[in-house]
C-alpha positions in Angstrom: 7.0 -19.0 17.8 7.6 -19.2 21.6 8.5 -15.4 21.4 5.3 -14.3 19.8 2.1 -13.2 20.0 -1.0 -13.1 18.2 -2.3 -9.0 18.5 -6.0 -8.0 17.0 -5.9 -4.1 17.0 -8.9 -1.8 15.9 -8.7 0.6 13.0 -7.0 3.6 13.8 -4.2 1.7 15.7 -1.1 3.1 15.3 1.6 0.2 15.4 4.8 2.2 15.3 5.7 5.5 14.6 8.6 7.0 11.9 11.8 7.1 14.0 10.9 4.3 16.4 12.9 1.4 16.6 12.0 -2.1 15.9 11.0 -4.0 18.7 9.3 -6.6 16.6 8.9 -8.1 13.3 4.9 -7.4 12.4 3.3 -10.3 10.6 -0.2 -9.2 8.8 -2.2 -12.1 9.2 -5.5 -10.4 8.4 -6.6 -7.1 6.8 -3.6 -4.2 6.6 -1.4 -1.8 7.8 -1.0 1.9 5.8 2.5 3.0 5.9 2.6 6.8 6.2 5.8 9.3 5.6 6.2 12.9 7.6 7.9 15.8 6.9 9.4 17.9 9.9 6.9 20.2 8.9 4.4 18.1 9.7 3.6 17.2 6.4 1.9 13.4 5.7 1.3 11.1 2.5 0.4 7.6 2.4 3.6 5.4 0.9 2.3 1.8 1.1 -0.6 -0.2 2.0 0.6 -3.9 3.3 -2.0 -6.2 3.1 -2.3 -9.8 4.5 -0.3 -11.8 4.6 3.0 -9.9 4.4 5.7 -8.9 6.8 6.0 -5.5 7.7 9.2 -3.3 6.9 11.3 -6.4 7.3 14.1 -4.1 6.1 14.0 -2.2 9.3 13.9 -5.1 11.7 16.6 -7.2 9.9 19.0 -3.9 9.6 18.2 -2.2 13.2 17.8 0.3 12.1 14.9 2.7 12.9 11.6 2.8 10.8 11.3 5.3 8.0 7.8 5.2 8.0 4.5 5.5 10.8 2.2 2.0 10.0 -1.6 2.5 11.0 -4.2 0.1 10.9 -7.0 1.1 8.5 -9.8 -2.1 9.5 -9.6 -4.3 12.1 -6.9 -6.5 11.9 -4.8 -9.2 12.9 -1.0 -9.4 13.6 1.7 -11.6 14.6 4.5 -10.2 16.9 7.4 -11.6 16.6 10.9 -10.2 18.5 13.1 -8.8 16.5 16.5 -9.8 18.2 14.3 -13.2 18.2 13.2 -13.2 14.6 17.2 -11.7 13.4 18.7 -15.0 14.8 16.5 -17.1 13.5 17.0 -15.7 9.8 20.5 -15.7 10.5 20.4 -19.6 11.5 17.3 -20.8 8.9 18.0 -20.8 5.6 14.3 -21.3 4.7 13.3 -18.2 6.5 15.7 -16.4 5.4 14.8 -17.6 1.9 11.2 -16.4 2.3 12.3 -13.1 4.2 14.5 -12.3 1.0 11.1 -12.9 -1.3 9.1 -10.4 0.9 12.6 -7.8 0.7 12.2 -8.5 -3.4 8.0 -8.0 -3.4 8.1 -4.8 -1.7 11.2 -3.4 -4.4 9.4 -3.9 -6.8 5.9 -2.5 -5.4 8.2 0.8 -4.5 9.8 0.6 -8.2 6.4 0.6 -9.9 5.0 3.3 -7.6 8.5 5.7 -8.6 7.5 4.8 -12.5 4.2 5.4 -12.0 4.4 8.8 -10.2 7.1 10.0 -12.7 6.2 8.8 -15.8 2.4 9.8 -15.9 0.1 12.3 -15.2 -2.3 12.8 -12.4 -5.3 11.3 -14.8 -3.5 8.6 -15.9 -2.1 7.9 -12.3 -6.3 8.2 -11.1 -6.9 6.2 -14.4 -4.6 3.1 -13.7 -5.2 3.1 -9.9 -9.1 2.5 -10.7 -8.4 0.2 -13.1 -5.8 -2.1 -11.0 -8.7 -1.4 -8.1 -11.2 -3.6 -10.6 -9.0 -6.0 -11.0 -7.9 -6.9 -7.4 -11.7 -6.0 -6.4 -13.0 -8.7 -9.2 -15.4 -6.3 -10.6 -14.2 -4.9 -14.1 -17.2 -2.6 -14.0 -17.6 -1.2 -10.6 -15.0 0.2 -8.4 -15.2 0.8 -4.4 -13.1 3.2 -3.8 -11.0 1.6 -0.3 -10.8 4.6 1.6 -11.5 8.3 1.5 -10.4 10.5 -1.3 -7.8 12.5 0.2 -5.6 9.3 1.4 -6.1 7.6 -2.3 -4.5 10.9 -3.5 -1.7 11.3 -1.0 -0.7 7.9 -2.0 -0.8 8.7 -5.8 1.4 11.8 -5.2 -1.0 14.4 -6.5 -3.4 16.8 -4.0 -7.3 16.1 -3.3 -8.6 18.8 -5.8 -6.0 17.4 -8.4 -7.3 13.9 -7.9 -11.1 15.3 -8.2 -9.9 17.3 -11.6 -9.3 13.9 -13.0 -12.4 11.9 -12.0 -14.0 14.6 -13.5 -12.0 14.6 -16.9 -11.9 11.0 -16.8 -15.8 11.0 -16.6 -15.1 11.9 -20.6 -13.2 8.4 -21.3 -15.8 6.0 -20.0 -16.4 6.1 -16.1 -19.1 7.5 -14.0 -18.7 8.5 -10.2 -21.1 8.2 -7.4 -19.4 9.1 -4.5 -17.1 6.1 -3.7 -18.2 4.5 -6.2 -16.9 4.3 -9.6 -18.9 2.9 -12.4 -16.6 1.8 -15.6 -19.3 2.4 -18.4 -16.6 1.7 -21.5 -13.8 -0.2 -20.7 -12.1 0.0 -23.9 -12.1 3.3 -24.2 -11.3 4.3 -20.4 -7.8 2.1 -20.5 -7.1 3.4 -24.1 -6.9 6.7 -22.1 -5.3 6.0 -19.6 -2.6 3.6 -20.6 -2.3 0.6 -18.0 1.0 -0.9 -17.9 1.7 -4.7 -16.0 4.8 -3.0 -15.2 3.6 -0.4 -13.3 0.2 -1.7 -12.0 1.3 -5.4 -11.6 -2.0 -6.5 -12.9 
């Protein structure tokens, strides 16, 4: 702990970029980090969100080697900064850390696993389908859904484009859901996930 340092950051902070090195092992202490991908052409999706509390990319700090992946803070958060030649010795020497290290390696497997089944075993409704109903349940409204963030990011990180993702809402509107703007209203439950198909496998809810 002598070698960190608590960081607030704004939204719109940009903590690292894809190709950059690890200098530190991030600790999100409070709100998130978006992990983004980029193509040489310049193309970007959203991979992962990280939310509190969670280490971020452990894989890359641990390893060396560089990050596969930009992380941008959506809300204002809070972060722990830890060195990462620091925070590599200390995994190497503490079996409890390393212990807990391994469990966030192991989380954020299975988070990508789920998001490669969900992307190739469904369709874009289903994928808009599940994603509102797993946003109920960690929201703790099973009748009304905020959507997070805008429209276009929610369908970059579901793998389908921004007119594909509004083609769903409004084909989904038919199985039980209403939209107002970011707003979701789940009129019939029953119906909407027959539809859809939700899966603890995939959705982890």
């Amino acid at each position: 702990m002598r070698s960190a340092i608590q960081h607030s950051v704004a939204a719109g902070t940009v903590l690292f970029e894809q190709g950059d090195a690890p200098n530190f092992q991030i600790v999100a202490m409070s709100g998130s980090a978006q992990l983004f991908g980029r193509s040489t052409a310049g193309r970007e999706v959203l991979i992962e969100v990280v939310r509190a509390p969670d280490l971020i990319i452990p894989a890359a700090v641990v390893t060396g080697e560089p990050y596969l992946m930009q992380a941008r803070v959506p809300e204002r958060s809070r972060f722990l900064l830890i060195q990462a030649a620091v925070f590599r010795e200390a995994v190497a020497s503490d079996p409890l850390l390393a212990h807990v290290v391994i469990g966030s390696l192991a989380q954020q497997f299975r988070r990508m696993v789920r998001q490669v089944k969900n992307l190739k075993l469904r369709s874009s409704a289903e994928r808009v389908g599940c994603y509102i109903l797993a946003l109920a349940a960690r929201q703790g409204t099973p009748g009304r859904v905020m959507l997070p963030y805008g429209k276009s990011l929610i369908a970059s990180e579901l793998g389908i484009t921004r007119e594909s993702f509004s083609r769903a809402l409004t084909g989904l509107e038919k199985s039980g859901i209403r939209v107002e703007g970011q707003t979701i209203i789940i009129v019939d439950r029953v119906r909407f996930a027959a539809e859809c198909g939700p899966d603890s496998l995939i959705d982890g809810v």
